[in-house]
TORTIZA-35722 format. One record per residue: residue number from 1; residue in one letter; y, z, x of N, C-alpha, C in turn. Coordinates in pm, whole numbers. Layout:
BEGIN
{NUM; a; {Y; Z; X}; {Y; Z; X}; {Y; Z; X}}
...
***
This chain:
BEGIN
{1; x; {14056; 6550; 8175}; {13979; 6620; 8277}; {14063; 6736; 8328}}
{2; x; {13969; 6841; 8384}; {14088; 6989; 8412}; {14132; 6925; 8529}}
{3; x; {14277; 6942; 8557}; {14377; 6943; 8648}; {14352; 7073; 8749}}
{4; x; {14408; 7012; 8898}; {14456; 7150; 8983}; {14507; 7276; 8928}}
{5; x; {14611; 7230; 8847}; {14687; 7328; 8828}; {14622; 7480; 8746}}
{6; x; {14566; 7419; 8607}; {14491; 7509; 8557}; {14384; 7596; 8611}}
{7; x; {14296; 7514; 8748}; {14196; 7603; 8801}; {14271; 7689; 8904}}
{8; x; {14419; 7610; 8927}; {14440; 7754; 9079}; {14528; 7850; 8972}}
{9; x; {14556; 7826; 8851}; {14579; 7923; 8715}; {14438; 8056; 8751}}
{10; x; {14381; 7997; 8691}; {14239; 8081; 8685}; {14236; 8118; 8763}}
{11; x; {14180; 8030; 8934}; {14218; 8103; 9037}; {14293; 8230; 9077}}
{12; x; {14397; 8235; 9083}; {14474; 8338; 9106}; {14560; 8483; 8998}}
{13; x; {14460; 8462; 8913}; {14472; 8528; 8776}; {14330; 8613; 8764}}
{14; x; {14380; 8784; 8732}; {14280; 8874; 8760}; {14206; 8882; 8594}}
{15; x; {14305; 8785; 8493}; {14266; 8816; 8367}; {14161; 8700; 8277}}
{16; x; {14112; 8598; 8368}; {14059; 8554; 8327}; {13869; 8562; 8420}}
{17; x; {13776; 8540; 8309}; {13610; 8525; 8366}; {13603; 8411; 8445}}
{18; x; {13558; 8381; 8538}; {13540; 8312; 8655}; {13421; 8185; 8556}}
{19; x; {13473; 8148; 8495}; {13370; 8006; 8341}; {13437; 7938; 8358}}
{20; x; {13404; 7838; 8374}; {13436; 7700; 8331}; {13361; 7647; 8268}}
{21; x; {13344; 7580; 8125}; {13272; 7474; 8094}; {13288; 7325; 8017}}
{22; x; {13263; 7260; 8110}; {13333; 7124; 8144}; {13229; 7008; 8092}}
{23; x; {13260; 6936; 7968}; {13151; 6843; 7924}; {13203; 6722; 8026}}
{24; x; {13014; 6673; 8026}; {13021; 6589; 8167}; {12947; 6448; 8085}}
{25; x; {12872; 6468; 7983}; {12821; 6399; 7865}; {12715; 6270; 7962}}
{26; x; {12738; 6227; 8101}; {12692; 6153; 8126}; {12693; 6133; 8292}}
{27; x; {12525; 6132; 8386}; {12605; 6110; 8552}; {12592; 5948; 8555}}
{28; x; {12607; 5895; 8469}; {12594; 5746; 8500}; {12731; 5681; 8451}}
{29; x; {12786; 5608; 8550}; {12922; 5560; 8545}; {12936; 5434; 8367}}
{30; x; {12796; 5388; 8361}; {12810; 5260; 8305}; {12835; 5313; 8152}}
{31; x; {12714; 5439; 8147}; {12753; 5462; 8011}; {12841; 5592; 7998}}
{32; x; {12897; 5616; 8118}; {13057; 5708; 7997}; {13140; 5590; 8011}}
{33; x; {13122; 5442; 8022}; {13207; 5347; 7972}; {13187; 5329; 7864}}
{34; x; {13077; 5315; 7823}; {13016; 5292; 7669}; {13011; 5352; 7594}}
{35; x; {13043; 5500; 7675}; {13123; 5662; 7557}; {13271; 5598; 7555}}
{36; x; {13277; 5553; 7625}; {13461; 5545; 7621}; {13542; 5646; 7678}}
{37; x; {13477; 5740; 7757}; {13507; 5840; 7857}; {13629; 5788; 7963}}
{38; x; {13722; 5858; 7999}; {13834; 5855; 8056}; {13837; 5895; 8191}}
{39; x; {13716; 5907; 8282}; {13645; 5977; 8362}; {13567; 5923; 8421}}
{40; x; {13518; 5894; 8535}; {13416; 5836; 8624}; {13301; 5984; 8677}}
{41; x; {13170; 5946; 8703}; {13138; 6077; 8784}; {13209; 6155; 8867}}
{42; x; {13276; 6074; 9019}; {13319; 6116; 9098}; {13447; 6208; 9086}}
{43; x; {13493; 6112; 8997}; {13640; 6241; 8937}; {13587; 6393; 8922}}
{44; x; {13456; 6387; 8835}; {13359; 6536; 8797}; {13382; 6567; 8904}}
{45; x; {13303; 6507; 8983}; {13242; 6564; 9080}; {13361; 6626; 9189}}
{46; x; {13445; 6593; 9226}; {13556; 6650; 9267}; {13661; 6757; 9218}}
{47; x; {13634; 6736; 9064}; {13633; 6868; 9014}; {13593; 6974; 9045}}
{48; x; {13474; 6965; 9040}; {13352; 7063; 9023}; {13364; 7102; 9187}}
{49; x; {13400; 7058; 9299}; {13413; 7072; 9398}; {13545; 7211; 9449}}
{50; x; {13623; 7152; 9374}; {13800; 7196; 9359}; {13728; 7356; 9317}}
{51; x; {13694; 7353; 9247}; {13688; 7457; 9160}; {13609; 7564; 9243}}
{52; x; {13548; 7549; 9283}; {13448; 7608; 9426}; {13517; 7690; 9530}}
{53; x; {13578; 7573; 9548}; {13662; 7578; 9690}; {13813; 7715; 9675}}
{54; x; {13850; 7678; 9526}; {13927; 7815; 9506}; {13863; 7916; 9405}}
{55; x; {13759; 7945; 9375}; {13686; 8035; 9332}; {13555; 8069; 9367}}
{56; x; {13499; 8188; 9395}; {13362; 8273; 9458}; {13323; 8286; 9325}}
{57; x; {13218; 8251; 9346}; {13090; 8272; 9206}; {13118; 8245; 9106}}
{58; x; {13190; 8144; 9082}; {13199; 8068; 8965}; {13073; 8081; 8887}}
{59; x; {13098; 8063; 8756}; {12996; 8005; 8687}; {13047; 7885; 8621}}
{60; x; {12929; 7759; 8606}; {13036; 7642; 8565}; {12877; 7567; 8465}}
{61; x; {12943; 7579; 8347}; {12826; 7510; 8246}; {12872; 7372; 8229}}
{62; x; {12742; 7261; 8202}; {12813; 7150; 8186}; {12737; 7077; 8034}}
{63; x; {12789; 7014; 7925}; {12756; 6938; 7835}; {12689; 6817; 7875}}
{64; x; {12583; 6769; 7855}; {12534; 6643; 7888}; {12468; 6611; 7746}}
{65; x; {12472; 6457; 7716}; {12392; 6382; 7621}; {12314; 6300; 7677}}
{66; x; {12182; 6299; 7622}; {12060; 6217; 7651}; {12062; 6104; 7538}}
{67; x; {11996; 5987; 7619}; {11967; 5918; 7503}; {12073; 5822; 7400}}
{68; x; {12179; 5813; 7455}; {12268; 5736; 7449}; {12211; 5597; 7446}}
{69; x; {12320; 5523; 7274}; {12243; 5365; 7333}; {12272; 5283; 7464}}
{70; x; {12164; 5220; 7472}; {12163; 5134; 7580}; {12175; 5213; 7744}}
{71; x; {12091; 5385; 7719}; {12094; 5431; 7828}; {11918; 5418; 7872}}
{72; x; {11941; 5332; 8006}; {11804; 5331; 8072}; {11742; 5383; 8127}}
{73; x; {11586; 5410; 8135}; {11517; 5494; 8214}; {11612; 5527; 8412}}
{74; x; {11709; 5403; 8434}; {11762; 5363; 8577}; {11908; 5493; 8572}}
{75; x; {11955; 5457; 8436}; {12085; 5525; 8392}; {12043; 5712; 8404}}
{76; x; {11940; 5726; 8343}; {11863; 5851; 8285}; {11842; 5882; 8458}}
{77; x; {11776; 5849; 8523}; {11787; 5895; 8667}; {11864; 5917; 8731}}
{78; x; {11987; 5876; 8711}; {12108; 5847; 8818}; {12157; 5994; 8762}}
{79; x; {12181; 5998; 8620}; {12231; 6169; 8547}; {12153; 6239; 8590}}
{80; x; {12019; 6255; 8598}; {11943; 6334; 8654}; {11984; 6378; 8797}}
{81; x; {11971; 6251; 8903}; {12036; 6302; 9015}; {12165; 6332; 9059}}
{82; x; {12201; 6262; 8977}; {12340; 6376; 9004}; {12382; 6526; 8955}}
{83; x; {12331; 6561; 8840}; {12349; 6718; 8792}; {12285; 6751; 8943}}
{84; x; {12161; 6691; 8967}; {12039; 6785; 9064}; {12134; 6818; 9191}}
{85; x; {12184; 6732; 9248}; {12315; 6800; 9335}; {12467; 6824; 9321}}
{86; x; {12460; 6812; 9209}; {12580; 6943; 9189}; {12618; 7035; 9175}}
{87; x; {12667; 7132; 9224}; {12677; 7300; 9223}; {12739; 7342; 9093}}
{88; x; {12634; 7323; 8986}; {12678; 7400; 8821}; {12570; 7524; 8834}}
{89; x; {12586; 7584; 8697}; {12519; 7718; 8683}; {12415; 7661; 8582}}
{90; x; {12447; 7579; 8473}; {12381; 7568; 8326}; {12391; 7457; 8276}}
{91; x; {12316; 7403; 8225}; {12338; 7283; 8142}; {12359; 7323; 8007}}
{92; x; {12410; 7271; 7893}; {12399; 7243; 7723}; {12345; 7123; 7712}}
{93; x; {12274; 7055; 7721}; {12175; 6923; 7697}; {12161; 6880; 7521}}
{94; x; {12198; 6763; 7471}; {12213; 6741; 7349}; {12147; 6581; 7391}}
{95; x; {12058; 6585; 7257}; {12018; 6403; 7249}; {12100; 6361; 7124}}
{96; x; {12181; 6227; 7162}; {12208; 6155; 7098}; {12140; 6137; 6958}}
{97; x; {12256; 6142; 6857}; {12236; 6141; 6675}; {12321; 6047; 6624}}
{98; x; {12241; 5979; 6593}; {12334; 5839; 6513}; {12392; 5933; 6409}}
{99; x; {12529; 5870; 6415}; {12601; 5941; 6309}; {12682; 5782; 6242}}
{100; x; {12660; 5794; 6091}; {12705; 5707; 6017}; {12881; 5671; 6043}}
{101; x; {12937; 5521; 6031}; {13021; 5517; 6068}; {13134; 5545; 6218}}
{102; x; {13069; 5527; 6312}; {13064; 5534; 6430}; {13034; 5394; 6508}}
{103; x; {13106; 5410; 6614}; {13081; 5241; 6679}; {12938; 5270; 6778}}
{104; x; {12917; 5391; 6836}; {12805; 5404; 6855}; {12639; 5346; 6777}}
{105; x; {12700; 5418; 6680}; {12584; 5408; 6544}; {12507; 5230; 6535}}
{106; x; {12650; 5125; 6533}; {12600; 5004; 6533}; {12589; 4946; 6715}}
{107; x; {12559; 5014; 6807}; {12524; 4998; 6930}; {12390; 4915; 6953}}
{108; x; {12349; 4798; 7042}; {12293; 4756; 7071}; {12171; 4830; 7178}}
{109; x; {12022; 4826; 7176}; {11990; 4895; 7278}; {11920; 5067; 7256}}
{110; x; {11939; 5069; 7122}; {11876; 5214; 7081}; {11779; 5312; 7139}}
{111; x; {11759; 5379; 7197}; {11686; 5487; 7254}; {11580; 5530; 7200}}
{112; x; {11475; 5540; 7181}; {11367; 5567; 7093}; {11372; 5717; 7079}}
{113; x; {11364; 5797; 6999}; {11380; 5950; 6943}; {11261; 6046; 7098}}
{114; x; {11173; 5957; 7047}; {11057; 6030; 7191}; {11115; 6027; 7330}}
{115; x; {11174; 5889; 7360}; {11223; 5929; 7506}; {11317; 6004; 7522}}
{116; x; {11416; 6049; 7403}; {11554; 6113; 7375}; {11445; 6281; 7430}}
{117; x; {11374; 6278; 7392}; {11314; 6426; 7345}; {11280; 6415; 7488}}
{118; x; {11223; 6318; 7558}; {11173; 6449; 7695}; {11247; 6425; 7821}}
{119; x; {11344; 6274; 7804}; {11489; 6313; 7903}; {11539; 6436; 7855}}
{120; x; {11571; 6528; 7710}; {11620; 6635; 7713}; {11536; 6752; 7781}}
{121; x; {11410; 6778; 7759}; {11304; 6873; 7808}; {11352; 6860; 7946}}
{122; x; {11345; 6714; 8053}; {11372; 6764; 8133}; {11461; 6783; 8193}}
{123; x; {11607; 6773; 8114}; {11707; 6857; 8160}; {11751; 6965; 8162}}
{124; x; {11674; 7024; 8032}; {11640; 7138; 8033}; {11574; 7254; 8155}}
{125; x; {11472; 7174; 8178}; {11424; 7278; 8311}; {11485; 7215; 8432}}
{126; x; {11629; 7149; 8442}; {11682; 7126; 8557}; {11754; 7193; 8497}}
{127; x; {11805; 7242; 8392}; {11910; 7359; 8379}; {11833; 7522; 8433}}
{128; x; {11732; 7522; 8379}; {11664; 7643; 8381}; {11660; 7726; 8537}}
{129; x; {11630; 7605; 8627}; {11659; 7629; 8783}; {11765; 7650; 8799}}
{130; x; {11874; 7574; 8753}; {11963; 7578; 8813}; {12059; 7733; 8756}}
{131; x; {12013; 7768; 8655}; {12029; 7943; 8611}; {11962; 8050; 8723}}
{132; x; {11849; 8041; 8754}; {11729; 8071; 8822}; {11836; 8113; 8959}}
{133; x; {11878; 8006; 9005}; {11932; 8033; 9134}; {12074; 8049; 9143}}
{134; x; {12151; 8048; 8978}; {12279; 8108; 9048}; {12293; 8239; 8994}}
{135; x; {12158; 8285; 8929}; {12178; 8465; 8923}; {12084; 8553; 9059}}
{136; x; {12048; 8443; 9121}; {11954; 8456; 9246}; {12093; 8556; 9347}}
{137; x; {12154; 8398; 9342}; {12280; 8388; 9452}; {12429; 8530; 9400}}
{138; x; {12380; 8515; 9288}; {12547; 8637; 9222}; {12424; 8780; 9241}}
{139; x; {12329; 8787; 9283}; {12245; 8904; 9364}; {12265; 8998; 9439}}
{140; x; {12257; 8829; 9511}; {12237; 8831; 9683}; {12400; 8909; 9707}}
{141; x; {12563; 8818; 9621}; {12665; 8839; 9673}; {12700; 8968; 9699}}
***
């Protein structure tokens, strides 16, 4: 996960674009266990906070996967609400692809391809807003 150090890097450095983009793959604690993720939300989320706090108009894109096995309509909400209040610019939204040879692949709990498809749609237009209003706000500045 990015460290202090690197963002008050960026921070205080005239040579780098004010980007970050930080894969977040999941807002549900249970399954970035079941990614095997090294990371809890809240860690993100305090990130994503940090990063704010020493930079003006960030832009900050985030990676998310839909459709993960054994992710539930309960799981799928909780990611939902959490991107919905977090101060990012963009989503990259990807549904889960069994890929051969993978411990995923033999996962219990499979996702059906259709629900994969419109948890992505609608993260999609929670990305789309959330573009919507931070070229609203880099306007206004």
């Amino acid at each position: 996960m990015l460290k202090n150090d690197i963002i008050d890097f960026v921070a205080s450095s005239n040579l780098f674009v004010p980007h970050f983009h930080i894969p977040l793959q999941s807002g549900s604690n249970k399954i970035l266990g079941l990614m095997k993720r090294r990371y809890r939300k809240e860690l993100y989320e305090d990130r994503i906070k940090y990063i704010h706090s020493k930079i003006n108009d960030v832009c900050i894109g985030v990676d998310v996967i839909v459709g993960f096995p054994g992710e539930t309509d309960s799981d799928f909400h909780e990611t939902y609400n959490f991107l919905l209040n977090l101060d990012i610019s963009y989503l990259h939204v990807f549904s889960y692809s069994e890929r051969d040879n993978t411990e995923a692949s033999s996962m219990l709990n499979p996702v059906p391809k259709n629900i994969r498809n419109e948890r992505s749609k609608m993260l999609r237009s929670l990305s789309e807003k959330s573009v919507e209003y931070f070229i609203i706000l880099k306007l206004i500045a």
